[in-house]
N, C-alpha and C positions, 0 to 999 in steps of 0.2 A: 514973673509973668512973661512969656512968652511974645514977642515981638510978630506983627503980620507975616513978616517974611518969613521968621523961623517956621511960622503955622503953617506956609503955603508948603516950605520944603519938607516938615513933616508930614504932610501929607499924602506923600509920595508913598511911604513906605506902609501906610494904612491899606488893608484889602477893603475891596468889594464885599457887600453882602449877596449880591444879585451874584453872584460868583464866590460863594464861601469856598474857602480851601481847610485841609489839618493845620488845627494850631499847635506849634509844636510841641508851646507849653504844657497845652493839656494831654494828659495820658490816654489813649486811648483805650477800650475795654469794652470785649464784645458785651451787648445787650441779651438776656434771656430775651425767649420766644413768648409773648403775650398772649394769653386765653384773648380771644373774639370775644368772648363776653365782656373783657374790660377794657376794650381800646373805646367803646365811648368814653369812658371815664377818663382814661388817660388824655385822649382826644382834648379835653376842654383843659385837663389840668395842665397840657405843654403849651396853651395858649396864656403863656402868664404875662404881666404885667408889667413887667421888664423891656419887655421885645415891643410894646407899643409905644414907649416912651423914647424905646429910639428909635421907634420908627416918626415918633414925633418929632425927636430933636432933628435928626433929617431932613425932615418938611421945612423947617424953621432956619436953616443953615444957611448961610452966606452963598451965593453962586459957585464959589471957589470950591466950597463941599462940595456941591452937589455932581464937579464937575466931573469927580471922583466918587464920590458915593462913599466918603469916610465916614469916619465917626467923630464926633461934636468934640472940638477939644475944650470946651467947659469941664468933660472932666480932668478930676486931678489925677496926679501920678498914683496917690492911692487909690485910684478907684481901677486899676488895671485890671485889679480880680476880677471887678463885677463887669468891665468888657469880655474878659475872659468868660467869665459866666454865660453871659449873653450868648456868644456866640457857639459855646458846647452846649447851651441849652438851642439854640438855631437847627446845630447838628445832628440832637439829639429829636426834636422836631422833627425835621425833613426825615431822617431814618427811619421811627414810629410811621410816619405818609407813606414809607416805601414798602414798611411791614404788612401796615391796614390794608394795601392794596393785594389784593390777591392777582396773579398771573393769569395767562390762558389757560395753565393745567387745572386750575383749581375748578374750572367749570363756570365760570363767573364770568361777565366782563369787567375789567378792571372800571368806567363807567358807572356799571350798577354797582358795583361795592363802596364807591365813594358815595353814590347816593345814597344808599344803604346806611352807609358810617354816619353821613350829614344831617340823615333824619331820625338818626337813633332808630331803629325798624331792622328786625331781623327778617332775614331769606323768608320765612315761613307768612310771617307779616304781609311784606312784597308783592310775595304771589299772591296770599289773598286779596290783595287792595288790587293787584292786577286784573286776577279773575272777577273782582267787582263791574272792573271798570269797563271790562270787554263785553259782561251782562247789561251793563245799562247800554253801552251803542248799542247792541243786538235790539234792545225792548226801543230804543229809537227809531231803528230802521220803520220802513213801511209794511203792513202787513204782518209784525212781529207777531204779535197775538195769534192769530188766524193760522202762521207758518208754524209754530208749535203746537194748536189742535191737531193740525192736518200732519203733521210727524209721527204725530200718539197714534192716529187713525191709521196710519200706516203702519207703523210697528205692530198693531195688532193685525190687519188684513194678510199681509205678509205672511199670518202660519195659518194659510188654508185650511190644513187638517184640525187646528183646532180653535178653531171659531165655527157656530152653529149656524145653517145658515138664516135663520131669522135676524140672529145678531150681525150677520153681515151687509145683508142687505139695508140695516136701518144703518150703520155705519160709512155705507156706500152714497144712502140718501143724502146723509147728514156730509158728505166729504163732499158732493157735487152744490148741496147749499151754497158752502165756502170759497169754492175756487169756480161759480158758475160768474161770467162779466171779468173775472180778474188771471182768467187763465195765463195769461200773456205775463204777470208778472212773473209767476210759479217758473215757467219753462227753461228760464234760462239758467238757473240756481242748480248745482249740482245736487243738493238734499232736496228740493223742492219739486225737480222734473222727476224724479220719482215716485212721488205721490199722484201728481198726473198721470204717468204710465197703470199705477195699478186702480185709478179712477178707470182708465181705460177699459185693462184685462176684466174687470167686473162692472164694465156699465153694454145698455142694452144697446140696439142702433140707431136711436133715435139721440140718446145721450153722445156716442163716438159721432155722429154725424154733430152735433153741436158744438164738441171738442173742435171738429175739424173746420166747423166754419169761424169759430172766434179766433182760431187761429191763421186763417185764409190771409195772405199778405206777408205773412211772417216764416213760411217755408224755406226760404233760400238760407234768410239767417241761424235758423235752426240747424237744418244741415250743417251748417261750419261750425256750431258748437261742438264741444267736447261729449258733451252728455245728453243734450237737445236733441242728436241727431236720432238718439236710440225713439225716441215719442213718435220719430215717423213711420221707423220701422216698426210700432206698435200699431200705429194706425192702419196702414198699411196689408199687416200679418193678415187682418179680418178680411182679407179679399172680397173688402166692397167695391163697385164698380163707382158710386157716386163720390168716395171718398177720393180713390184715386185722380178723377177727374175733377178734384178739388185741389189736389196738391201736387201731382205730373206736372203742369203746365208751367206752376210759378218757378220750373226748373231751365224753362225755354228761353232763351237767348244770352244762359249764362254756361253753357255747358262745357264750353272752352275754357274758363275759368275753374268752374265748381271739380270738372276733373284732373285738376292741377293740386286742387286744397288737400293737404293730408287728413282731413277730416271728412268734409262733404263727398270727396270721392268715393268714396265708399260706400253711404248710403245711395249714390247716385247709380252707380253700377249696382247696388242689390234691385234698383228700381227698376231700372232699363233690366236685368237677368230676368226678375223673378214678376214683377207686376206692371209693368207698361204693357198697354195693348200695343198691335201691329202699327198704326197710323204713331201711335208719339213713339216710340222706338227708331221709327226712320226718323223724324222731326231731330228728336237726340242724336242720331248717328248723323246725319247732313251739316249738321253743326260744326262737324268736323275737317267739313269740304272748305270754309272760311269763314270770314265774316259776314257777307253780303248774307248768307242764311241762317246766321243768327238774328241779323237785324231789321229783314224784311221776311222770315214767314215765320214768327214765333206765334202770331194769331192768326195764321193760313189755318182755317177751315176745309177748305179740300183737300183732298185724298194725295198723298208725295209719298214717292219711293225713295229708300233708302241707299238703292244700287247705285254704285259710283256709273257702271256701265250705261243706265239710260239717260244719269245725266247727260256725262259725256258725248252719248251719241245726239242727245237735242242741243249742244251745246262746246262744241268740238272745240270751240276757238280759246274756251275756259279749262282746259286741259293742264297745261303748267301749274298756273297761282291755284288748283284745287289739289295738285299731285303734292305742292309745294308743302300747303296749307300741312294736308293730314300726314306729311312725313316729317313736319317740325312736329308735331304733337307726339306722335309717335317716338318719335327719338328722344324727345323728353322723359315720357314717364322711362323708356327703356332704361335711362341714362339714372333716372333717380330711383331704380327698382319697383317701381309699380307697374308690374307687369303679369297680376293675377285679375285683371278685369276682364269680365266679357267686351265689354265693349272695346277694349283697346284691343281683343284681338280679332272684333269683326271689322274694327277701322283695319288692320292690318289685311284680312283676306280680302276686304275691298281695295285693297294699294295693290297686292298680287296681282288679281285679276286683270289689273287696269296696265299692269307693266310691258312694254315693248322686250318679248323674247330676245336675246341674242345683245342688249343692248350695256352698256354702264348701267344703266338704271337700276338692272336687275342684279346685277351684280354685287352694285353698292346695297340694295336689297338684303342679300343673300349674307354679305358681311357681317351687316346691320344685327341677323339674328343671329350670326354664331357668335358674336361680339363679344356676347354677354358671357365672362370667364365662369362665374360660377354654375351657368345652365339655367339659371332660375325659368328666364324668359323660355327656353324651348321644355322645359317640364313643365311650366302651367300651360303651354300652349296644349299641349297633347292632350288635356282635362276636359277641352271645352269642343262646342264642335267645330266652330271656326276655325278654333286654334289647331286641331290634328288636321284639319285640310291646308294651314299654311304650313304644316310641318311636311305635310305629303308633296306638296309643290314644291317647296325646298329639296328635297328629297330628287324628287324628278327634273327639275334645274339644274339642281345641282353637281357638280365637279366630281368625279371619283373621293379628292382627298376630303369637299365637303362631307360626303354620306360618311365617311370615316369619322368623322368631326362628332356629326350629329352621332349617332349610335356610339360612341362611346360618353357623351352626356347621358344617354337612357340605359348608361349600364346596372345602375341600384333601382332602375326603375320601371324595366319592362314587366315583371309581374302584376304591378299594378295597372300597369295600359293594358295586360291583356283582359285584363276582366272588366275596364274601364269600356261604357257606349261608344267612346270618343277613340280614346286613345289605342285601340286595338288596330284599328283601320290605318293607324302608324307602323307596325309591326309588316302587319299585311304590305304595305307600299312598300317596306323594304326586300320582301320577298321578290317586289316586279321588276324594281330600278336596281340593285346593286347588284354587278356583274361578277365581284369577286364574291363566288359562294362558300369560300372558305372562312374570309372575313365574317361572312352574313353567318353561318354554325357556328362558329370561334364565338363571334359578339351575341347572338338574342338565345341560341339554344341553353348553352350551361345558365343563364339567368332566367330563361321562360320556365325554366321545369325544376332550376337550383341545382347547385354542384353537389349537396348531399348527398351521397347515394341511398341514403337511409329514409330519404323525403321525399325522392323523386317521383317512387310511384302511389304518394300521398296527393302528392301537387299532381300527377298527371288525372289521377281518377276526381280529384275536384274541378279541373279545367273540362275533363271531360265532359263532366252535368251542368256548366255555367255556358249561358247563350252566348256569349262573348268571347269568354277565353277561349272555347272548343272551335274557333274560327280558324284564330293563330295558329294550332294545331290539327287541322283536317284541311285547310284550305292546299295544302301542296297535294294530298290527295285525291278531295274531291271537286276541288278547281270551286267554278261560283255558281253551284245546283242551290235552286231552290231550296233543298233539303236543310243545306247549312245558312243559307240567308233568307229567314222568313221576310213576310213584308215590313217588321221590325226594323228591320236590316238592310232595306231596299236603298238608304242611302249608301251606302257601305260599295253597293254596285258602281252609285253612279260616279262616284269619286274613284275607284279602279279603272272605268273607264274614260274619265278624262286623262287619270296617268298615262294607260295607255296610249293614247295621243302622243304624248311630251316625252314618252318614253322610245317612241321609233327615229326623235331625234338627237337624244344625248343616252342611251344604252345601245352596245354591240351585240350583245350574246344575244343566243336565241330564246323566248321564253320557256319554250318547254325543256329548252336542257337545261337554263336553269331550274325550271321545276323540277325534276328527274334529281340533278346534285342533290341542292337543298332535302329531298325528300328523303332519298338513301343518307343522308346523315343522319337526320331524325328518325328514321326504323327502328334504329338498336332499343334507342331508350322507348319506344311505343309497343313494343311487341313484346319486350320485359314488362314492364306494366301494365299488360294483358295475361300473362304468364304469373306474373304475382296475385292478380287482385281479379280475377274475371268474374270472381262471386260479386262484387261490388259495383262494378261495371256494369252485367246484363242485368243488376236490379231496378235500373233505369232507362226509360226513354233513348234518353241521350248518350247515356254510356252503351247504350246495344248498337246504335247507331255507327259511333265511335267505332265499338270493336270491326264490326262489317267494313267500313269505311279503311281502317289503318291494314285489316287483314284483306281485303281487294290490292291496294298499291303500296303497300308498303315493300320493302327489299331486303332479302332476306332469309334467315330459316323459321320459316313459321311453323313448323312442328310443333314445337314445347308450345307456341301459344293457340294452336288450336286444340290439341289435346287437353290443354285448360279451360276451353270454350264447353268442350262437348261431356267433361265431368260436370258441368253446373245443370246439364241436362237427367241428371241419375237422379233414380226417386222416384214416389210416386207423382204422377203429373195431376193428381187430383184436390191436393193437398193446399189450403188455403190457409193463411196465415188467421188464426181467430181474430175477432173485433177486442177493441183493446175494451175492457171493463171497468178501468183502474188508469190511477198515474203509474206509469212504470208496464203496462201488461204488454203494450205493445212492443216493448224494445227486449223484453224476456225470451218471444217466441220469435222460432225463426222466419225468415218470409216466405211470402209461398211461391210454389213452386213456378220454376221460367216457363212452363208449360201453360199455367195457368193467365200471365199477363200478357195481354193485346203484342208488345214490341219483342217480347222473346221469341213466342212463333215466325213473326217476319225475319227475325235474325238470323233462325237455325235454316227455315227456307231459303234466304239469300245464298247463307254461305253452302249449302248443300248443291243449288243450281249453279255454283262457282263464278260467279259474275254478277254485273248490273244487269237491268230490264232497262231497255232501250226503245223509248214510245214510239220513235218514227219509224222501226223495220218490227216490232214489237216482238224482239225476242230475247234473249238473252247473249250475252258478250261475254265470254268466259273469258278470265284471269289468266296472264302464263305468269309464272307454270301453273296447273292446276293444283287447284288446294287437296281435292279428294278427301271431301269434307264428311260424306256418307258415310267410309269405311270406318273412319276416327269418331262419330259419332253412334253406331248403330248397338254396338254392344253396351252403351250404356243405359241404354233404352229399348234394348230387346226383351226385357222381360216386362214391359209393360205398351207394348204395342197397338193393341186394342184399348187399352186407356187411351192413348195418344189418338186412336184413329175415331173414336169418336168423342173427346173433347175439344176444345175449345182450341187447341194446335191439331186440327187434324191436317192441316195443308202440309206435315211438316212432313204425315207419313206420305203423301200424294207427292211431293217432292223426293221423296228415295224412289216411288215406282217409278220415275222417271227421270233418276240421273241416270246418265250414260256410264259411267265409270265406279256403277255400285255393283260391288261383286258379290254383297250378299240378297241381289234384289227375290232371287228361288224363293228362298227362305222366309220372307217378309211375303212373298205373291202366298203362300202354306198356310202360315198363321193367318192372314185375312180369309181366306177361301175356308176357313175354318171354324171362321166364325162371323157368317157371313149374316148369320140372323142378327146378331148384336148391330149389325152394320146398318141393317134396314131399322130398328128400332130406333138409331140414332138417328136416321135420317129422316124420320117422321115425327119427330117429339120435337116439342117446344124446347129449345135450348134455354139453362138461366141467363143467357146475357137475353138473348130472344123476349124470355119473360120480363125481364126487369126493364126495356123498352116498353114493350106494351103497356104497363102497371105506369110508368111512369107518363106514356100517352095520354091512358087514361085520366089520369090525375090532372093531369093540365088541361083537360076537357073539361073536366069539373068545376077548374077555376075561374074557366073562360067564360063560364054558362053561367057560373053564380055571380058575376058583376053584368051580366045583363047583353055580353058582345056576341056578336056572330061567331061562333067555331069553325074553325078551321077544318079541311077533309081529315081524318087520321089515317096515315100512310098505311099501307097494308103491309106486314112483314112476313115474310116469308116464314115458314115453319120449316124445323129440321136442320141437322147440321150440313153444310152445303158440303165439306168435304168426306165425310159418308158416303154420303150422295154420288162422287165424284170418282171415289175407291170402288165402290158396287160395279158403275158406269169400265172402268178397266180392267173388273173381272171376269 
């Protein structure tokens, strides 16, 4: 028997189990891979009975063990095997835990597969108990019951087309029961503010006005939701006047804020774009002058302007901490890319406005917008109307190498400004400010009309019939006539003429020679695509207009494109395209003839008189060089003369007896004198345009009479063709 001491210095050489190491005695030998379906089993079987007894004898041990974590020397020398055993069965243990566990790859947490193991429970198990358990919280939450009627009801309303509508309307009934008092909880739930929304799309206005008043208080928070925010822009959509004035306001005195959220922004500006009236729009925009007017007139009932200019002038000495105010806000969103709002860029034309010319302010200004590397900021500027008038003031401030700056950020994207309300009047501004005209051809021409040559005179005869685009392209010609800026258009003037201003102190060159440059570049490709396309051209309004206009001042050999002018005139000039009868009938037949519509005759008369009509000396301004438009058009229309003179183009033949430079005028005096009876016949007969006025007088007489109102005098219209009339009169 072994003495204390002997047992303490045996001790030494006993391992750890908290630290199992190889014993070397035992042989080691890899383990086969165990089916998942037997490691429960194995699981309880490596828990043998062995390993708890010494894990008992441990407990039991004298200090001196324990201080080492040996093993009990009670046993004898013969029992080495069964330590041996012990601890290849420990190894063989811990190994089997390291197997059972599965890794990251296996798609598992190592976590759940122990639990898995511990509860005897396969994967499949698992999930089930899991998806159990996540059905009961759901039936605990509030409203569970009610949130899954109103799902079903949804899932069916959602296919308009096939639901009837008796069954939807009781569906509709039956959905406003449920969520009528409890709206509030619905709204905020990503599944649930859907069902509210199509409550909405199918209820009536007495139903949306009742949505909007349970919801009255709770607007601001909506907005910031994710999903919330779309319920106002349903509400909203129905441009009700009461509704708005229910949910506008509870936006007042947080707008400083609200345009900063990357959520509520957004509905905030679709509200201020698209549905605030005039008075809350300024309310929102002033907001942005400081705090003082968020927090003192968010329930101001009188009438406030929006213009940084009147405050400033009642209030001169607040001129800093307001300038300060809306150029932190501004620098912000530019800074964090949200820089497609209206309002952030009518807070910006109201910072322009307000700026000291010549000063740093404007400068740092001027910086501020080209800042932005990618252009975002000066491409949506040009979308909006504010934003193309801060783009135009930039423009006319701005530095030589600035305009340089800016236009080549609108290199991918002048086509679209030229047909844009907005953004064309950018184009336009670059014509008045930038002195290098080469630049200015170099940069907007090959992009306004596209390098293609195959597309060019695709794009120029579409620009030519768009009210917009045909700006960009006639305005070096026809300067700023009425003609190309209807009243449509009348802002368009007023913003040219404040450039003008800003313009005689930061440009040298003279306007009109820059007009003159710019315009002789543009010729080549205008008078080719008059020369291509003139069939397409004079079948419209605007494209007759166009051809007149580019063939007055353009530069150039206009030969080839007027000899393409005066073949669209061949034909019979009485020939009317038939009424279409059919899908397809009308795109079969050709159109009728340029003789026949109202803008073709003004057009062959313009160009035949070789000039504009000038109302103050009222006479006509001939072109140099002269076109000699008579001689190139007459032979295509000499063999139906007499049509022309007494149809609906008869001005066109009154306009040859009296060009000056028609050498076949003999010839055409022969033919008339010839048939001078047809002449007076035309001049006394009701014309069909004549008739179709009257018929249509009448008609509205009738209508007048049969609701009971007083009629109006019916104009008297002349009878007979007046240019007939006018031919006979010079014979």
């Amino acid at each position: 028997m072994p003495t204390a001491t002997t047992t303490n210095s045996a001790m030494a050489g006993i391992k750890r189990k908290s630290a199992p190491v190889k014993n070397v005695h035992v042989k080691e030998s890899k383990k086969p891979k165990i089916d998942s379906g037997m490691k429960p089993a194995l699981k309880t079987k490596t828990q043998s009975v062995p390993v708890r007894k010494v894990e008992e004898a441990v407990d039991e041990d004298s200090e001196d063990s324990d201080s080492d974590g040996g093993v009990s020397l009670n046993f004898e020398s013969g029992d080495s095997k069964d330590v041996d055993s012990v601890d290849s069965e420990e190894q063989e243990e811990e190994e089997n835990d390291s197997e059972e566990l599965p890794t990251s790859t296996d798609g598992l947490h190592p976590e759940r597969a122990k639990a898995v193991v511990t509860n005897s429970q396969s994967s499949k198990e698992a999930h089930a108990k899991q998806k159990q358990l996540a059905q009961e919280r759901k039936a605990a939450k509030p409203l569970a019951d009610q949130l899954v009627r109103t799902k079903k009801i949804w899932e069916r309303l959602r296919r308009k087309s096939h639901v009837p509508a008796d069954e939807r309307k009781q569906l509709v009934t039956e959905l406003f029961e449920i969520i009528t008092g409890r709206i509030k909880d619905f709204v905020l739930k990503h599944d649930s503010v859907r069902v509210v929304q199509t409550a909405i799309k199918y209820a009536n206005r007495e139903q949306r006005l009742l949505i909007a008043g349970e919801l009255s208080g709770t607007y601001r928070q909506l907005a910031e939701s994710r999903y919330a925010k779309f319920l106002i822009g349903k509400l909203l959509v129905q441009g009700d006047d009461k509704i708005r004035d229910i949910i506008v306001p509870e936006f007042f005195g947080n707008v400083r804020r609200l345009i900063k959220h990357p959520e509520a922004s957004w509905i905030l500006d679709d509200i201020y774009r698209g549905v605030a009236s005039r008075q809350q729009k300024a309310i929102i925009l002033r907001e942005w002058y400081g705090a003082e007017f968020a927090l003192f007139e968010k329930d101001s009932t009188e009438k406030v302007s929006g213009d940084l200019v009147n405050i400033l002038a009642a209030n001169p000495g607040k001129r800093a901490p307001i300038m300060r105010s809306l150029q932190e806000i501004i620098n912000h969103l530019i800074q964090k890319k949200m820089t497609g709002f209206t309002l952030l860029h009518d807070a910006m034309l109201q910072y322009f406005l307000n700026v000291k010319p010549g000063t740093e302010e404007i400068t740092d200004y001027l910086e501020l917008i080209k800042g932005d590397e990618e252009g975002d900021l000066l491409k949506n500027l040009a979308f909006t109307r504010s934003g193309s008038r801060v783009v135009c003031l930039a423009l006319a401030y701005g530095t030589a190498k600035d305009r340089k700056q800016i236009l080549k950020t609108y290199k991918d994207t002048l086509q679209l400004m030229a047909a844009d309300p907005n953004g064309h009047i950018v184009i336009l501004t670059a014509y008045e400010v930038i002195d290098d005209t080469v630049l200015t051809s170099k940069s907007i021409f090959p992009e306004l009309i596209t390098k293609d040559a195959e597309k060019q005179v695709e794009n120029i005869v579409f620009s030519a019939n768009d009210i917009n685009s045909r700006t960009t392209l006639l305005y070096l010609f026809q300067g700023r006539s009425k003609a190309l800026f209807p009243a449509s258009l009348a802002a368009d003037i007023e913003i040219l003429e404040e450039i003008d201003i800003i313009r005689s102190t930061t440009s040298k060159k003279d306007p009109e020679i820059r007009r003159s440059e710019l315009a002789k570049a543009l010729s080549p490709f205008l008078l080719k695509a008059i020369e291509s396309a003139a069939g397409d051209l004079v079948a419209s309004s605007f494209g007759s207009q166009f051809v007149t206009e580019v063939l007055f001042g353009a530069q150039g050999d206009k030969s080839a494109s007027l000899k393409a002018v005066a073949e669209t005139a061949a034909g019979d000039p009485k020939y009317l395209q038939p009424a279409a009868t059919g899908e397809g009938t009308e795109d079969s037949q050709p159109p009728s003839h340029i003789a026949a519509t109202p803008w073709g005759g003004k057009m062959l008369k313009a160009l035949i008189a070789g000039g504009r009509y000038d109302i103050k000396t009222k006479t006509v301004v001939p072109v140099e060089p002269a076109l000699n438009f008579a001689d190139i058009l007459y032979p295509n229309i000499e063999d139906y003369i007499i049509d022309w003179a007494t149809g609906s183009s008869s001005f066109v033949i009154l306009a040859l007896t009296e060009a000056s430079n028609f050498s076949k005028k003999d010839d055409l005096i022969r033919i008339l004198k010839e048939n001078k009876k047809k002449l007076h016949k035309a001049a006394k007969e009701e014309t069909p345009e004549q008739k179709a006025r009257r018929e249509a007088a009448v008609a509205e007489k009738d209508v007048v009479k049969g609701k009971g109102k007083k009629s109006k005098a019916v104009k008297v219209i002349e009878i007979g063709n007046k240019g007939s009339s006018l031919l006979l009169e010079k014979l």
